[in-house]
N, C-alpha and C positions, 0 to 999 in steps of 0.2 A: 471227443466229438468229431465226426467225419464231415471236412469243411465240403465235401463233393456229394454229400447226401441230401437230397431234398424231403423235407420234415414236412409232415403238418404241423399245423400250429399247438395245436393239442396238445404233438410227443413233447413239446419241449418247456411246457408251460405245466402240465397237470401234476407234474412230480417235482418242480422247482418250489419252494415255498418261498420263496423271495426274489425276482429278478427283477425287481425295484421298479423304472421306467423304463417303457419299451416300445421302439417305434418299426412297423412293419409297412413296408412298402416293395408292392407290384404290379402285377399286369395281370386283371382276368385271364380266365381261361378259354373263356371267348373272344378275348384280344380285343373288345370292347371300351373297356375302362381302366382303367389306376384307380387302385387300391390303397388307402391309407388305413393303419390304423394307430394312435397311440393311448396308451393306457400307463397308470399312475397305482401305485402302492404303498403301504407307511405302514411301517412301524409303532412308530410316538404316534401322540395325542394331534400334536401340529401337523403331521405327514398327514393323518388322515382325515383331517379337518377341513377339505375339500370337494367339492364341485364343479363339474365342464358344463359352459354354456354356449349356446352359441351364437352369435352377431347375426343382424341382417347380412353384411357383406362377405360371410364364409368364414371370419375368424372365427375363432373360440377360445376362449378366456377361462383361467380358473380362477374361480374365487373361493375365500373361505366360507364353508357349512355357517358355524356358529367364529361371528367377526370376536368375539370377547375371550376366545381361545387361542388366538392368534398371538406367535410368538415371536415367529422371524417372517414377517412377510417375504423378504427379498429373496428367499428358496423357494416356497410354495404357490407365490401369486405369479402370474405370467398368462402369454398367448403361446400358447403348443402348435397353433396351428394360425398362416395367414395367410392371406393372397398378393401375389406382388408382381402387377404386370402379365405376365404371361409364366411366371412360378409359383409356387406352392411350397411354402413353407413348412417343416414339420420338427419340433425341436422339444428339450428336456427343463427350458429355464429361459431366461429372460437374454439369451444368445438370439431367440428370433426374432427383436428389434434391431440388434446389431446386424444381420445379415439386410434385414429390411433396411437398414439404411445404406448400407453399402451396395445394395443392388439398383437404387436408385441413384447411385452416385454413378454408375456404371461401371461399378468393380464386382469382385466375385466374391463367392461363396469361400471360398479359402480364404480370401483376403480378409475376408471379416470375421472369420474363426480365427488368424492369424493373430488376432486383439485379445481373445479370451482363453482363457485355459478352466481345468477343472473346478468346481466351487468351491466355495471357503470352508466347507465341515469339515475338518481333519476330528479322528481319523480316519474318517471314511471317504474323502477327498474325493465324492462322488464327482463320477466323468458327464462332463457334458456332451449329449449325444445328438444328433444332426440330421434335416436330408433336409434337399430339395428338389423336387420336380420340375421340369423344363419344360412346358408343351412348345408344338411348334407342327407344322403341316399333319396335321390330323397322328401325329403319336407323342413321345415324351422321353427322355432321358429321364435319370435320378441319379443322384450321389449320397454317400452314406456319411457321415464322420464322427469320428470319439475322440474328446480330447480328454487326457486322463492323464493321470500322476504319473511319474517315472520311479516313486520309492514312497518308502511307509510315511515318509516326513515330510510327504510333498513340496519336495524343492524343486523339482522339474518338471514339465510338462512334455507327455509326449503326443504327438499328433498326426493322427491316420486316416486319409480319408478313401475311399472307395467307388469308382465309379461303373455305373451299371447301362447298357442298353437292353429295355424291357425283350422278354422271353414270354406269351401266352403262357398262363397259367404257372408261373414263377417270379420269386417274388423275395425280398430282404430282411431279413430280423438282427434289429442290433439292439441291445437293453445295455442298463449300468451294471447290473453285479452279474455273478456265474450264480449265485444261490447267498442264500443266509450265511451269516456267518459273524465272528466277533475275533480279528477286524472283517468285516465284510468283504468282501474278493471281489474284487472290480471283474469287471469284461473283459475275455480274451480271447485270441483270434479272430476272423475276419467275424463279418454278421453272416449268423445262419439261414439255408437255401430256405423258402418256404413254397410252401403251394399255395396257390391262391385260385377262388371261386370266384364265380361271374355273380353267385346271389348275396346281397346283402345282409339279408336275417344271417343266411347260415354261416358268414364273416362273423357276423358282432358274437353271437351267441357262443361258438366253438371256441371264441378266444377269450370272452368275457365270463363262459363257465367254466373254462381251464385253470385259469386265475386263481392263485389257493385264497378261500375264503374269509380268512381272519385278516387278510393283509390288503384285498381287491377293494381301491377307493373310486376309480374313475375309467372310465375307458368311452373316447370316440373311434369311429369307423367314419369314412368318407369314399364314395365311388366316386368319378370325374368321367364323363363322357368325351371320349377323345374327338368325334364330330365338332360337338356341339360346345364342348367345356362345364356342361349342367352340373350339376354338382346335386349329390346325396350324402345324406347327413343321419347318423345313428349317436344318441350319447345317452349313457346305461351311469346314472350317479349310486353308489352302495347310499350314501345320504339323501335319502329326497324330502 
């Protein structure tokens, strides 16, 4: 993978059959808006027993399809996505309450990843992955983070975060695995360059029909207007 190449979203999604959760985040190409998008895949019955919806106030919550299916809540149910003050939350698990509270403490984004390390599935010791958005005089900062096992038997955690100043038309992709696999192969090297569009439809759709089929459970898109802060909202459930 060429960490200096800027991908579409497409090359790096339509031949992956499994890059499990994945959060992308940029800057239109008309330098307009911030780009989010994150999307959700599974394996098991549980993984894909799944739903994004979305709140009056901008979050978005997944709940389970069918509740009588449910096996481990505490992996699958969470907010991916909240607003907090003048940030924007975007996360893989129930780490984005932990940042939402520490951001209201008036601590940071690291401080409150500092708390958590990868989830309990061994052995797939799936990495938990990260941003947040910054607004602030009509543009935004983002930071990226993976917190992920240091070995097969998950004894250590290692932790990497990434920080970005938006670029028109460029934009960050970090997910949990490189591809399928048994043990599944975590994430590695930075998060890949993307391009990103000023149009909505043709965000959700490019990324949401890239997605290999048997495995695509969930995916939102969100635009932000850097003026105004509006917010747009796209969510594509495979369960409806």
């Amino acid at each position: 993978m060429d960490v200096y190449k800027t991908y579409q979203p497409s090359e790096l999604l339509q031949d992956n059959p499994y890059p499990g959760r994945g959060i992308m985040v940029g800057k239109s190409k008309c330098g307009r808006f911030a780009m989010i998008a994150y999307f959700i895949m599974g394996r098991s019955d549980n993984s894909r027993n799944r739903i994004f919806e979305e709140k009056e106030n901008g979050e978005v919550i997944i709940y389970p399809f069918d509740a009588s299916k449910v096996q481990n809540p505490s992996l699958i149910i969470y907010s991916p996505i909240k607003k907090c003050g003048n940030s924007v939350i975007v996360t893989n698990g129930n780490q984005t309450d932990t940042i939402e509270e520490f951001l209201k403490e008036g601590k940071s984004f690291e401080d409150a990843l500092d708390t958590r390390e990868f989830e309990p599935d061994g052995p797939a010791w799936t990495p938990r992955i990260s941003s947040i958005l910054n607004f602030a005089d009509g543009d935004f900062t983002y930071k990226m983070s993976i917190l992920k096992s240091g070995d097969l038997k998950g004894s250590q955690c290692f932790r990497y975060t990434y920080s970005y100043s938006p670029i028109a038309g460029l934009g960050h992709f970090i997910h949990t695995y490189n591809t399928d696999g048994d043990p599944i192969p975590t994430f590695t090297g930075e998060p890949r360059r993307i391009e990103v569009t000023c149009v909505m439809d043709t965000w959700t759709n490019e990324i949401w029909n890239s997605l290999n089929e048997a495995n695509k459970v969930s995916l939102c898109t969100m635009k932000i207007d850097l003026e105004t802060l509006e917010t747009e909202t796209r969510i594509i459930n495979k369960n409806n």
